[in-house]
C-alpha atoms as one frame of an Amber mdcrd trajectory, in Angstrom:
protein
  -9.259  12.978  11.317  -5.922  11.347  12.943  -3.122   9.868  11.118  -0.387
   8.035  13.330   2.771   8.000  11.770   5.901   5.594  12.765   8.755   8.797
  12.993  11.483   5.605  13.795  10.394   3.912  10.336  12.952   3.672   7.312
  16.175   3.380   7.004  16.818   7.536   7.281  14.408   8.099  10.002  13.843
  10.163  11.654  15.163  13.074  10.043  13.522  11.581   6.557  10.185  10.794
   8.708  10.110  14.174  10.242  10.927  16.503   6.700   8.132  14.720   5.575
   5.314  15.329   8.088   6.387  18.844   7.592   5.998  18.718   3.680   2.755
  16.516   4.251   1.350  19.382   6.852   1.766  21.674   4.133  -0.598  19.402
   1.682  -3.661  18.185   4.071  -6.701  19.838   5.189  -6.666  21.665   8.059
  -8.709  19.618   9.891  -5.706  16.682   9.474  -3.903  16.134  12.888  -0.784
  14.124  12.245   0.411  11.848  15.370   3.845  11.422  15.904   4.685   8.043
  17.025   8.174   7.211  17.910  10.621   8.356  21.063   9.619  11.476  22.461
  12.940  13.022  23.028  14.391  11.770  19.730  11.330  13.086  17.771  11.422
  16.891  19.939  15.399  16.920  18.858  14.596  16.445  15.322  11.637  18.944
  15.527  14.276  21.477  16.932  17.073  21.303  14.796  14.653  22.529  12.199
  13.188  25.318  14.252   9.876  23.725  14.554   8.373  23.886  18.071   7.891
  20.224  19.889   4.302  21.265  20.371   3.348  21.790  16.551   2.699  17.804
  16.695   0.524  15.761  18.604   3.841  13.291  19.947   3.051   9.850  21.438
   6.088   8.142  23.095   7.272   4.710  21.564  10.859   4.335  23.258  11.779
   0.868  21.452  11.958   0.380  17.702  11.012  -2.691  15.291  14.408  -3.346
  13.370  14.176  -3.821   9.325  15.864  -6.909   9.853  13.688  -8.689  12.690
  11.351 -11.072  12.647   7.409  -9.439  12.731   5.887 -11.749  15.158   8.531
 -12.181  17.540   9.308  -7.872  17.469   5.948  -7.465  18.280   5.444  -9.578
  21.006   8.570  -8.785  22.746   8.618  -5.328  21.785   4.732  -3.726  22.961
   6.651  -0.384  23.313   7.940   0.035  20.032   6.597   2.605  17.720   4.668
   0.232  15.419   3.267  -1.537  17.941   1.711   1.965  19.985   0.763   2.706
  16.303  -1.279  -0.228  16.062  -2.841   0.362  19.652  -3.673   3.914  19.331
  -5.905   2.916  16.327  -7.309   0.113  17.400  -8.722   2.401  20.837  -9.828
   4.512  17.488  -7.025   7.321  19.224  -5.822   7.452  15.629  -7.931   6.650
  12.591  -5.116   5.602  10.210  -1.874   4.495  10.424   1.450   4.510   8.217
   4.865   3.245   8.705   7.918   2.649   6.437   9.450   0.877   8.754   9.699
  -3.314   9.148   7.238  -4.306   6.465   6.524  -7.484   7.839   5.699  -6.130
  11.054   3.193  -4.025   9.274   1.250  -6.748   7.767   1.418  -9.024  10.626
  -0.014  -6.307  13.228  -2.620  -5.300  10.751  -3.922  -8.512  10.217  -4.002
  -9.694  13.815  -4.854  -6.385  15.346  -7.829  -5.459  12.901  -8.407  -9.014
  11.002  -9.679  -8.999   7.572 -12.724  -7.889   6.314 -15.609 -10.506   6.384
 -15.111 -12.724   3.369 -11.510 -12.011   2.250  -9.363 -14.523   1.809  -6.363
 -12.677   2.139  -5.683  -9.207   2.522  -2.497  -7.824  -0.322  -0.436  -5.212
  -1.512  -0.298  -3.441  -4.480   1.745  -1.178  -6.486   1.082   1.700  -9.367
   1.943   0.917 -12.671   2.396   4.218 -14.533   0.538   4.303 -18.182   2.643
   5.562 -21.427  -1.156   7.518 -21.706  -0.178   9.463 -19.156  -2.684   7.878
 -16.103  -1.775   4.971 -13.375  -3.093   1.143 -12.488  -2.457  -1.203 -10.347
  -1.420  -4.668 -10.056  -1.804  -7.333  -6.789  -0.551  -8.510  -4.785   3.314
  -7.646  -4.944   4.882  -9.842  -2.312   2.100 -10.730   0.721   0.443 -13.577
  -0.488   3.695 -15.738  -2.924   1.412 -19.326  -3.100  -2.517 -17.815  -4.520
  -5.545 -19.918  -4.904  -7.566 -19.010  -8.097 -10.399 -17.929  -5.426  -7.906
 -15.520  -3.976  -6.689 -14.347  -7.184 -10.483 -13.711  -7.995 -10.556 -11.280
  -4.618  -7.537  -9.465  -5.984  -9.602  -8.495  -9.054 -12.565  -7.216  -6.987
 -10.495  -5.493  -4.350  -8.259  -4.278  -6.962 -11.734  -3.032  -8.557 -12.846
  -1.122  -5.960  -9.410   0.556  -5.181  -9.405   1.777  -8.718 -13.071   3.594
  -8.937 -13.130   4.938  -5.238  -9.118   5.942  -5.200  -8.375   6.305  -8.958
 -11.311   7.649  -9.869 -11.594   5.108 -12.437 -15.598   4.934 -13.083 -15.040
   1.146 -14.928 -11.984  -0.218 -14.208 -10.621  -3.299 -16.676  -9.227  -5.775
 -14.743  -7.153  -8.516 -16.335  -5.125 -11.171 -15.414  -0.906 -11.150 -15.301
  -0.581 -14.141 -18.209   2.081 -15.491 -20.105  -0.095 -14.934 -23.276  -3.827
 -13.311 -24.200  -5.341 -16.420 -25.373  -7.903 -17.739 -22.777  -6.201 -21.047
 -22.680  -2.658 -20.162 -21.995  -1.274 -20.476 -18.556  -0.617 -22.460 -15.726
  -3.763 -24.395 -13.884  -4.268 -21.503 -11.418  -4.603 -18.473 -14.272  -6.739
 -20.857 -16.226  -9.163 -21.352 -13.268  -8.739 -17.773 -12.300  -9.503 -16.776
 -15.799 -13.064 -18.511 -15.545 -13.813 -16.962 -12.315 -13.580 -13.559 -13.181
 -15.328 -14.349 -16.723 -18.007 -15.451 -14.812 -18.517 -11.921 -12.707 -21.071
 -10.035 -14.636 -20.209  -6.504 -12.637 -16.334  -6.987 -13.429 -15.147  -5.498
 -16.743 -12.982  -8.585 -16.830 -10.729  -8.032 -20.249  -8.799 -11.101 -19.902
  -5.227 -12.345 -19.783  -2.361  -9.194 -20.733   1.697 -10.408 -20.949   4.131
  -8.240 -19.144   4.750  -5.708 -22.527   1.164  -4.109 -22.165   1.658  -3.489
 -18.295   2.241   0.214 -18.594  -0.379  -0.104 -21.557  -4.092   1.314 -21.816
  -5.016  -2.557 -21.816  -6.198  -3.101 -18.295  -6.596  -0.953 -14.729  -6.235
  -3.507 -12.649  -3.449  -6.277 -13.054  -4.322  -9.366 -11.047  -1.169 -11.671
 -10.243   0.447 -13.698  -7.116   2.561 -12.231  -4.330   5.431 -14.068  -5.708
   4.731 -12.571  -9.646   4.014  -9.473  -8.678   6.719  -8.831  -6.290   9.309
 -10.007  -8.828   8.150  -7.188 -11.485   8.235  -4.626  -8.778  11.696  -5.370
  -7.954  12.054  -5.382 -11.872  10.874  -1.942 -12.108  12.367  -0.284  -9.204
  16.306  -1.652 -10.924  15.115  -0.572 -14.435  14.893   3.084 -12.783  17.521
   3.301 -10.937  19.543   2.705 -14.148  17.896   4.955 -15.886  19.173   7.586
 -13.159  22.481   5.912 -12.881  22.817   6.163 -16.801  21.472  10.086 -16.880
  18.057   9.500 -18.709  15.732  12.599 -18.231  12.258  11.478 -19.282   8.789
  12.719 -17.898   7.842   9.269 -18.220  10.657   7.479 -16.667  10.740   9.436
 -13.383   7.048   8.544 -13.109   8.690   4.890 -11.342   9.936   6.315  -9.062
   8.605   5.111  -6.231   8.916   8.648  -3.971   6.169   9.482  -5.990   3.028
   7.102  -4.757   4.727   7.080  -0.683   3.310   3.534  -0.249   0.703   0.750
  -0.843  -2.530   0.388   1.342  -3.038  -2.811   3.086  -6.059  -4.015   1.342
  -8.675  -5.938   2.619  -8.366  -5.397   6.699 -10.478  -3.787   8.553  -8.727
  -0.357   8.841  -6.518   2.020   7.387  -2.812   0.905   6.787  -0.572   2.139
   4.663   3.245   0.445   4.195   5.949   2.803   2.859   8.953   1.554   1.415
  12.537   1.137   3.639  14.199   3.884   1.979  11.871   6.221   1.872  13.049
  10.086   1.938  11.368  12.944   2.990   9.265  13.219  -0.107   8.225   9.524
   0.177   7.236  10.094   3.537   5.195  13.256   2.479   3.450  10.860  -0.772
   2.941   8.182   1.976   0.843  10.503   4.313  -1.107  11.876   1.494  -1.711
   8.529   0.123  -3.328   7.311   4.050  -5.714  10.856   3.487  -7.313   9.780
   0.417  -7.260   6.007   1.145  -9.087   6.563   4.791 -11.403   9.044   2.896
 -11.869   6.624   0.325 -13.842   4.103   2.727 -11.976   0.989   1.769 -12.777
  -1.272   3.978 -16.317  -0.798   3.622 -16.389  -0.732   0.151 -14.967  -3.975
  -0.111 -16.860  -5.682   2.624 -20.273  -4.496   0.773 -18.938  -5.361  -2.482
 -17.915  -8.841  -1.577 -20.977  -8.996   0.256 -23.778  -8.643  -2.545 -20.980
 -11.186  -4.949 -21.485 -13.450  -1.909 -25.861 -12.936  -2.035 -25.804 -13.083
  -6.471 -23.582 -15.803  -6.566
């Protein structure tokens, strides 16, 4: 397989990009080509200065780049030439079969969803992020920042999609998938987890386990935590401060440094019809590395497929 990766993505590319597509070449199966997207010259200079030969990497030429700060619909219209854009054309002519970037995030999710589309019968495609478990494993909770204003019918996608991400990727053979709640009770809540609760009671092939507060999200309680954009992204941002002052402050735990968010490289773009993976802005080498790794097993995975049968035979039994 092909993986395109954005070398002019992040805030320290592309020194950062380029470490880690050497660390990541390291990791994959031989039979992995990685693409280099970005400018040519740019990306042979930073091959160079660390003695690694231009032609070690397939290099595709991107001369203009897709600021962190710009707008995502207007950069990709009036930039075609920039390296997220190529990226997104050399997968859709199937060139490339997957596709990762830390660069402009919105750009990411914008040219995913109108270069691909989503997957017959999802509302909304969404992020997610890892929460690590005191156990010692990982879930997941979605979205975190896409979708901020969630119907419960969306919300009830998030638990399937989040579902399916957790047995093919996590290797979690029955996920528990519960709802982000300001208490356990089935009645507490605003009107959308109430209605969302009585969706995803209703799904007999969801282990549905209910409503969990914030205290049991690193907890054995649930796999899968299902929450809006707006929610979600708020305890990300939560998490990501709490361990950075944890560093700041000197704190050596096993436990702690599992938030850090080198660690996981990125979050998959779930519920288009392809492989995308979004890193975050300040991604270092190791990050970039995690990201690449994370594209392997998410294209291996079958996603997209998964989810369009899945939501296919809910569709047919409901």
């Amino acid at each position: 397989m092909k993986i395109g990766i954005d070398i002019m993505g992040g805030d320290f590319a592309p020194e950062a990009t380029v470490d880690g597509v050497v660390l990541a070449r390291e990791e994959l199966p031989e039979d992995v080509e990685l693409v280099l997207v970005g400018h040519s010259d740019i990306i042979k200079s930073a091959l160079q200065k660390k003695g690694i030969p231009a032609d070690s990497f397939a290099i595709q030429h991107a001369p203009d780049v897709i600021g962190m700060g710009e707008k995502p619909t207007r950069a990709l219209t009036q930039k075609p030439q920039s390296s997220i854009s190529v990226g997104f054309a050399l997968q859709k002519k199937k060139i490339i079969d997957a596709f990762a970037s830390a660069g402009n995030t919105g750009a990411m999710l914008v040219g995913a969803i109108y270069t691909f589309g989503a997957i017959p019968g999802v509302n909304r495609p969404c992020t997610m992020t890892f929460l690590p478990k005191e156990s010692g494993g990982v879930g997941i909770m979605l979205d975190v920042g896409t979708n901020t204003d969630c119907k419960p019918e969306t919300l009830k996608q998030f638990g399937i999609i989040g579902a399916i991400y957790a047995k093919s990727v996590l290797e979690i053979e029955t996920p528990k998938v519960a709802i982000l709640n300001i208490g356990e009770e089935e009645e507490k809540g605003n009107n959308q987890t109430l209605a969302t609760f009585k969706l995803l009671k209703d799904l007999p092939s969801i282990n549905f386990v209910g409503n969990i507060e914030g205290r049991h999200l690193f907890k054995d309680n649930a796999d899968v935590v299902v929450t809006d954009g707006y929610t979600g992204n708020i305890v990300l941002k939560v998490c990501e401060a709490m361990y950075r002052i944890t560093v700041k402050r000197g704190f050596d735990d096993n436990y702690l440094k599992r938030f850090n968010y080198e660690n996981y490289g990125g979050t998959p773009i779930l519920g288009i019809n392809n492989t995308v993976i979004v890193g975050h802005g300040i991604s270092n080498a190791k990050a970039i590395k995690n990201m690449l790794l994370l594209t392997y097993n998410a294209y291996m995975a079958k996603l997209p497929e998964k989810i369009e049968r899945t939501l296919n035979d809910f569709i047919k039994n409901s």
